[in-house]
C-alpha positions as CSV (number, residue, x, y, z in Angstrom):
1,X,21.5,17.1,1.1
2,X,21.6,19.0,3.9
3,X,22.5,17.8,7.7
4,X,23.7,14.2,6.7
5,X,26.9,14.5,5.9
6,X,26.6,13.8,2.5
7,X,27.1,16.3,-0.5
8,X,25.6,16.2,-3.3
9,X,27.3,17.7,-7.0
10,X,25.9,17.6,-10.2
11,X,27.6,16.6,-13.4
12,X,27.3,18.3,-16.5
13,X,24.8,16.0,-17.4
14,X,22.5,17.1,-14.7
15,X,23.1,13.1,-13.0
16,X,23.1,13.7,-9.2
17,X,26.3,12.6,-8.5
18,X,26.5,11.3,-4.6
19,X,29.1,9.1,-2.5
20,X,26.2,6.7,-1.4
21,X,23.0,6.7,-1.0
22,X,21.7,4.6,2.0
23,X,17.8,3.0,1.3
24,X,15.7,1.5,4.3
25,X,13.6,-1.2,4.6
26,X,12.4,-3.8,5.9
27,X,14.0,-7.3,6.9
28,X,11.9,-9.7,4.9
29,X,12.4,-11.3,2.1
30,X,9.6,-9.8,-0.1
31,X,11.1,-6.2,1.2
32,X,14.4,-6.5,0.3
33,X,13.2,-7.9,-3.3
34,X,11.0,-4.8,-3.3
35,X,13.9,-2.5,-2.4
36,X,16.4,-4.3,-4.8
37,X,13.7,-3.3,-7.7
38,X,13.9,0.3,-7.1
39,X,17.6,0.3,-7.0
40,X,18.4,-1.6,-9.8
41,X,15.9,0.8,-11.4
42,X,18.0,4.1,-9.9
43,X,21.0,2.3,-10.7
44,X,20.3,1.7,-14.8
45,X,19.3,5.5,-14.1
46,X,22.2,6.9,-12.6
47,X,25.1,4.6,-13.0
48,X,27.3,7.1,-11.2
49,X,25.7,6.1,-7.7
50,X,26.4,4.0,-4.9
51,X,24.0,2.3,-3.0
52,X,23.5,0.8,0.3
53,X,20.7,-1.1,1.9
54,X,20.1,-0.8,5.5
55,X,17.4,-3.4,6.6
56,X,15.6,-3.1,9.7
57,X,12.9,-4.5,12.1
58,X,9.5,-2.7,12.6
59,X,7.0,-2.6,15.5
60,X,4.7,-4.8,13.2
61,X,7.3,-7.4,12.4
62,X,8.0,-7.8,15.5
63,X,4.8,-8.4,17.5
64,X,3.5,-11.3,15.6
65,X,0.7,-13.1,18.2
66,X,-1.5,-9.9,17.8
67,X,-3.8,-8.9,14.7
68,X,-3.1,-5.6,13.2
69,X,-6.2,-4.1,14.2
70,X,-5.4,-4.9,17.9
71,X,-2.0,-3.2,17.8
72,X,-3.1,0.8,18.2
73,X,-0.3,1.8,16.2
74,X,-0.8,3.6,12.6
75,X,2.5,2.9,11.8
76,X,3.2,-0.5,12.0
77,X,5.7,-1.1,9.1
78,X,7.3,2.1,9.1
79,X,7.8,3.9,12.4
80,X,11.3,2.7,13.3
81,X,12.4,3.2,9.3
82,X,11.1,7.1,9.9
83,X,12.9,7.2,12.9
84,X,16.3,6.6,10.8
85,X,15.6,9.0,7.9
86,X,14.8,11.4,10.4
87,X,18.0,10.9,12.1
88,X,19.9,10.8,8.6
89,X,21.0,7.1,9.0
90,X,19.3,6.3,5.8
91,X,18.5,8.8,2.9
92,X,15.4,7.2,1.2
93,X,13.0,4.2,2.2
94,X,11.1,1.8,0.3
95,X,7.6,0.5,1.4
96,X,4.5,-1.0,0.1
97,X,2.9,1.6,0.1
98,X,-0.7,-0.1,1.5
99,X,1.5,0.8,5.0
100,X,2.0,4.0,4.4
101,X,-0.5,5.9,6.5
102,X,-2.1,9.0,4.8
103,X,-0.8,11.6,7.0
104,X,3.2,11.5,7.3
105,X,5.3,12.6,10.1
106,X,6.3,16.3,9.1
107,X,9.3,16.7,7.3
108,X,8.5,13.4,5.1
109,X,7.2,13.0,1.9
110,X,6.7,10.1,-1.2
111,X,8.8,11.2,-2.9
112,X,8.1,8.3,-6.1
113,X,4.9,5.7,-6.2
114,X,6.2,3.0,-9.3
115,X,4.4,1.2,-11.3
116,X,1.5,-0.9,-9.6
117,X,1.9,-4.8,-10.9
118,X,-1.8,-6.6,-10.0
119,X,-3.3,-4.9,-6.8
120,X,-5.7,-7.8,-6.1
121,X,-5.9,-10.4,-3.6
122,X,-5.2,-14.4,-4.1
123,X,-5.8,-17.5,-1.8
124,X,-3.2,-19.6,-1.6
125,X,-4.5,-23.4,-0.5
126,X,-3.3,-25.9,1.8
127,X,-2.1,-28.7,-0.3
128,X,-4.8,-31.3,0.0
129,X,-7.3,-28.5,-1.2
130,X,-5.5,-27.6,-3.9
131,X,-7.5,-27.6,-6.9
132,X,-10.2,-25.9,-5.3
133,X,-11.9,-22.0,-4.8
134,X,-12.8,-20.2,-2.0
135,X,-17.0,-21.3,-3.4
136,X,-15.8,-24.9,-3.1
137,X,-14.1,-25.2,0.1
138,X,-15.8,-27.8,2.6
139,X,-18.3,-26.3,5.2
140,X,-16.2,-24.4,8.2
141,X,-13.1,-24.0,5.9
142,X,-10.9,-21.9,8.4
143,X,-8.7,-19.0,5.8
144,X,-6.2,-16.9,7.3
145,X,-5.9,-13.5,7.0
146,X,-4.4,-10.3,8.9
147,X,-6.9,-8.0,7.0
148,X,-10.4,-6.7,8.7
149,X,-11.1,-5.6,5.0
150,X,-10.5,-8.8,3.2
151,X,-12.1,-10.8,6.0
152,X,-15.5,-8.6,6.1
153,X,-16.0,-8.7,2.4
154,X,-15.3,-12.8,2.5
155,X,-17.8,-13.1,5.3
156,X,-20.3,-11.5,3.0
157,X,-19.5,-13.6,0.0
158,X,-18.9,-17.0,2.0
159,X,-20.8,-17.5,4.9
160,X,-19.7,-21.0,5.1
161,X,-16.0,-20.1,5.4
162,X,-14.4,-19.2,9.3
163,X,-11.9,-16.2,9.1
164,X,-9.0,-16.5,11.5
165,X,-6.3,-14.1,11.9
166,X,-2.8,-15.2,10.4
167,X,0.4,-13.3,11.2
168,X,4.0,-12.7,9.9
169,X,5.7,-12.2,6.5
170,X,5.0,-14.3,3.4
171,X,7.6,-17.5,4.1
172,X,5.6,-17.8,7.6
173,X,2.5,-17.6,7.0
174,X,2.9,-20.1,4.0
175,X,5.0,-22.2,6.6
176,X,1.9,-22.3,8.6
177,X,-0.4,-22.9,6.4
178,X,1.5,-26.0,4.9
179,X,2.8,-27.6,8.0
180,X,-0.2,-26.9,10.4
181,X,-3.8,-28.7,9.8
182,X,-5.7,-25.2,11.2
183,X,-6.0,-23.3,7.2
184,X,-7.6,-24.4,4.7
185,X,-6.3,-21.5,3.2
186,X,-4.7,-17.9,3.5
187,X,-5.4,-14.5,1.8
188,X,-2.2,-12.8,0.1
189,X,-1.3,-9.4,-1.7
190,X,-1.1,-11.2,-5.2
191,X,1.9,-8.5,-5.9
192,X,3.9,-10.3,-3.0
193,X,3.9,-13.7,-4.4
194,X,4.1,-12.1,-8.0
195,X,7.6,-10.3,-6.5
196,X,8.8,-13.7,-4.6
197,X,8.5,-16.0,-7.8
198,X,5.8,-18.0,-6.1
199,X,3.1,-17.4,-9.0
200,X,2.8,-21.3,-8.6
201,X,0.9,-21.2,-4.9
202,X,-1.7,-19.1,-6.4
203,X,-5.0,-20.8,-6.4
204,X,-7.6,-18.2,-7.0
205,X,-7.7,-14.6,-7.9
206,X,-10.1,-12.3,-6.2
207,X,-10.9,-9.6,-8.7
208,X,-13.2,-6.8,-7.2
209,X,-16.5,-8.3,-7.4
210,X,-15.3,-10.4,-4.6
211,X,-12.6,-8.4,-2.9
212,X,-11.6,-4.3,-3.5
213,X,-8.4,-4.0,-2.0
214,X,-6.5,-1.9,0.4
215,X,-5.5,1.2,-0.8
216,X,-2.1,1.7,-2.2
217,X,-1.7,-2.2,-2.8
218,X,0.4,-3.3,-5.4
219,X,2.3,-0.3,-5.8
220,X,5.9,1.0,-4.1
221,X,6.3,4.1,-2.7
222,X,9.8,5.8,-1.7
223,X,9.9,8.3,1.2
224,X,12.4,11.3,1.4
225,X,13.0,13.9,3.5
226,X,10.7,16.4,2.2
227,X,13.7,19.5,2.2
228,X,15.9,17.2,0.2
229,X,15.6,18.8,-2.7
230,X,18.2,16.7,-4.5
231,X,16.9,13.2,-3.8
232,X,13.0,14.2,-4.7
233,X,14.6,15.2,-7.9
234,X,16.6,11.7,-7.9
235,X,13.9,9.4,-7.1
236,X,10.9,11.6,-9.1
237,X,11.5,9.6,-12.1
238,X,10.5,6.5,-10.8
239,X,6.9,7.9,-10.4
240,X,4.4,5.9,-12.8
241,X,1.6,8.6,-13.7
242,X,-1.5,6.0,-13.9
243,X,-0.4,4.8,-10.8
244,X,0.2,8.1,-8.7
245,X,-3.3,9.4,-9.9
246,X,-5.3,6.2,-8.3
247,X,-3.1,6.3,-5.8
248,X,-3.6,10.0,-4.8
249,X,-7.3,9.3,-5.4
250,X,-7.4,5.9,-2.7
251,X,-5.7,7.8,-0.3
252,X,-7.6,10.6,-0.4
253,X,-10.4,8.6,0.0
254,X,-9.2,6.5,3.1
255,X,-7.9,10.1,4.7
256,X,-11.4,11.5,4.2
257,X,-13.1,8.5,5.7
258,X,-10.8,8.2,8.8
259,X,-10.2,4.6,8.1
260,X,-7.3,2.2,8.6
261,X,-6.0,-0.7,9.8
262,X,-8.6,-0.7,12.4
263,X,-12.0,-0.6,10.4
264,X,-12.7,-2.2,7.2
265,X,-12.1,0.4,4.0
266,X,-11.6,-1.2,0.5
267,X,-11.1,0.5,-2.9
268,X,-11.1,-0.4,-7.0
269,X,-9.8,2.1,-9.1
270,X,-9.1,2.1,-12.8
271,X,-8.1,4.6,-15.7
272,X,-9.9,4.6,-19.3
273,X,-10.2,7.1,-21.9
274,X,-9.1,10.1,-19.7
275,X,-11.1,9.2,-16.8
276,X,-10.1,8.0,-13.3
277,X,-13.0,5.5,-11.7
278,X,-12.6,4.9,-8.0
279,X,-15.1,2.5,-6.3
280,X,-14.7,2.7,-2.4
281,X,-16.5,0.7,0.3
282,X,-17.3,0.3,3.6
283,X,-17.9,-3.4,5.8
284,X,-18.9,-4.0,9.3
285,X,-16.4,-6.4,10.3
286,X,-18.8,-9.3,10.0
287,X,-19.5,-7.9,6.7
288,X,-23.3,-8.3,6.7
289,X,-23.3,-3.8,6.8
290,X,-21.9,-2.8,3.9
291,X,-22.3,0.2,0.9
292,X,-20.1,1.0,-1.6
293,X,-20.2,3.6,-4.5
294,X,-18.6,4.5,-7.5
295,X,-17.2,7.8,-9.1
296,X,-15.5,9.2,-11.8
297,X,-13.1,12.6,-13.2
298,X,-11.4,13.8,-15.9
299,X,-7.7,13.6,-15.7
300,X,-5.0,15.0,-18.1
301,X,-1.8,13.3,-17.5
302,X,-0.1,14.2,-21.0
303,X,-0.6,17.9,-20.2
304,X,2.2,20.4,-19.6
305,X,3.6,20.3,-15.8
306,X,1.7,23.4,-14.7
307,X,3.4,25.1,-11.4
308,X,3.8,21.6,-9.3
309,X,6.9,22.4,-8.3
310,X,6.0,25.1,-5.7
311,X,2.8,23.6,-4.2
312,X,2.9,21.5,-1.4
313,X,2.3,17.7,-1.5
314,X,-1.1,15.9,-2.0
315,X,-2.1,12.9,0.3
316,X,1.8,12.5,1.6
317,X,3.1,12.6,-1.8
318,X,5.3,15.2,-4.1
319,X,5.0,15.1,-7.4
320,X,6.3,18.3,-9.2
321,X,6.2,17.3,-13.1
322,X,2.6,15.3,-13.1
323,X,0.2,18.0,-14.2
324,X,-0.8,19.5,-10.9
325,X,-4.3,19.9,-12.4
326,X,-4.6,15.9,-13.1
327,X,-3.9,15.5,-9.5
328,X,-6.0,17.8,-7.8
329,X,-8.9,16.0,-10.3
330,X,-7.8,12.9,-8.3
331,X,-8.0,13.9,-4.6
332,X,-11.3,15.8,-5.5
333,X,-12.5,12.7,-6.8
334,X,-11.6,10.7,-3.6
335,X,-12.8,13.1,-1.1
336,X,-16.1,13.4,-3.2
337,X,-16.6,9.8,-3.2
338,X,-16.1,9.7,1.1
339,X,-18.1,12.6,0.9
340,X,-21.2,10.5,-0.8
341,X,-20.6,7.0,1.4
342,X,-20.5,9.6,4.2
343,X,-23.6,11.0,3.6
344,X,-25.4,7.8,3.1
345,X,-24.2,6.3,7.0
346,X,-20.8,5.1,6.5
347,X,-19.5,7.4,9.8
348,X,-22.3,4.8,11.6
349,X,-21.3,1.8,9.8
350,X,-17.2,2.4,10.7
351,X,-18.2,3.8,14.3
352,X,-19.7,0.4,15.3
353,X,-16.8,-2.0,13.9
354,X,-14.4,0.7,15.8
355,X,-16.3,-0.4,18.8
356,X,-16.3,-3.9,18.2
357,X,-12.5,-4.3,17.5
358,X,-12.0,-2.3,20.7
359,X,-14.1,-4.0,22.4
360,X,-12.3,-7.9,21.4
């Protein structure tokens, strides 16, 4: 590893052998369960290693009384954690990797995307609603939410629901919503509560006929220095082909469209029989604009690796021994399916709720 101090030697078994391998993340809860996963995973991997966790605050931990949208920054959840792998004070970070923007900071890279548990959204329900579903809430039901995407798409399915912004990490939002009389209910990652044990809280399911989700949810992603050579090839095993191939096809999707944070961009992917679907939509943020279409491709993931490992990364991510073919088949697919909602007005439709969130 170059420039950080610390060596890296390989044993005659070809394990990276390494003093300590510093990871960074986030301070809550949900994060440092997250970041535990992936090193007990490198761990049963490479019992060899040592690691240590260096938790730390981000811009959009801390600023809490603001929605997302209204912040201006791309990289909420993982500016200050850049900062430090940039500076070689940690070696690898773990994020969700729905906060990952699509364009890294040069020198980065993902260098592994796990396994995707459930990408879809639940509501969680105050307790004297519990029992019910989003359809059966009373008239004027306030839910919480910090997402433009899921509230558009609910104002579009339940006109008789008011969506209000909710901030901070999973303890306080569900603080909020059981000590405070203003939810009737809040919107969560259904991987977070899957990952926190709290299974129990969920009320409803949104599948995608009622909500797509963001892109990237449900699934980890570890970032590297892209010229550490040694660590891609550490943490390269932890990449889950199904999930790399939608993933590479969501981003690309999102990185086409120009969306983010500040517009409302949702996606539904799935693989079957050698094909990747990708469903991708567009919202106005009241939700009563909307289009949304649906694409396929072929994708090979049990061929041969053929050449990865000298072409440069795909949508912010390396991955040098999934068939390079499979992947391309995946970002084609995602910038064909911008292409098409582009063609049809979605540039008009994410132009105006720009405006409107800038305008709040």
């Amino acid at each position: 590893m170059a420039g950080n101090g610390h060596t890296a030697a390989t044993t005659e078994d070809n394990n990276p052998k390494m003093r300590v391998i510093r990871v960074g993340t986030r301070k809550s809860q949900l994060a440092h369960i997250q970041t535990d996963s992936v090193v007990a995973s490198l761990k049963a991997l490479y019992p060899g290693l040592q690691f240590e966790i260096v938790a730390m605050s981000t811009t959009g931990d801390k600023i809490l009384d603001t929605a997302l949208s209204k912040i201006g920054e791309k990289s909420l959840f993982t500016k200050e954690l850049e900062l430090a792998l940039e500076r070689n004070e940690v070696d690898l970070i773990v994020h969700s990797l729905k906060d990952l923007p699509t364009v890294l900071p040069p020198g980065f890279t993902i260098g592994a995307i796990c396994k995707r548990e459930i990408p879809y959204d639940a509501v969680v329900f105050h307790p004297k609603f519990v029992g019910k579903t989003l359809e059966t809430l009373p008239e004027r039901s306030v839910v919480g939410t910090s997402s433009l995407r899921r509230a558009a798409q609910l104002h579009q399915k339940f006109p008789h629901l008011e969506f209000k912004s909710i901030r901070g990490n999973l303890n306080t939002r569900l603080r909020k919503l059981d000590e405070q009389q203003e939810f009737s209910a809040i919107i969560l990652a259904a991987a977070g509560l899957q990952r926190m044990g709290w299974q129990s809280r969920v009320g409803q399911i949104l599948d995608p006929e009622k909500c797509m989700y963001a892109v990237g949810q449900g699934a980890l992603g570890v970032e590297v220095r892209a010229k550490d050579q040694d660590l891609l090839d550490l943490v390269e095993v932890l990449h889950d082909p199904e999930t790399l191939l939608r993933c590479i096809a969501e981003r690309a999707f999102l990185r086409h469209l120009e969306g983010g944070c500040s517009v409302p961009v949702a996606v539904h992917t799935a693989m079957k029989d050698g094909q990747l679907y990708l469903t991708g939509g567009v919202w106005s943020l009241d939700g009563s604009d909307s289009m949304q279409e649906t694409m396929q491709a072929s994708v090979d993931v049990t061929a041969q690796s053929d050449g990865a490992e000298d072409d440069p990364q795909l949508v912010g991510i390396t991955a040098r021994h999934i068939p390079r073919g499979a992947q391309l088949a995946a970002e084609n697919l995602g910038i064909s399916l911008a292409n098409l909602l582009l063609s049809k007005g979605a540039k008009d439709i994410l132009e105006v709720a720009r405006q409107l969130k800038e305008a709040q």
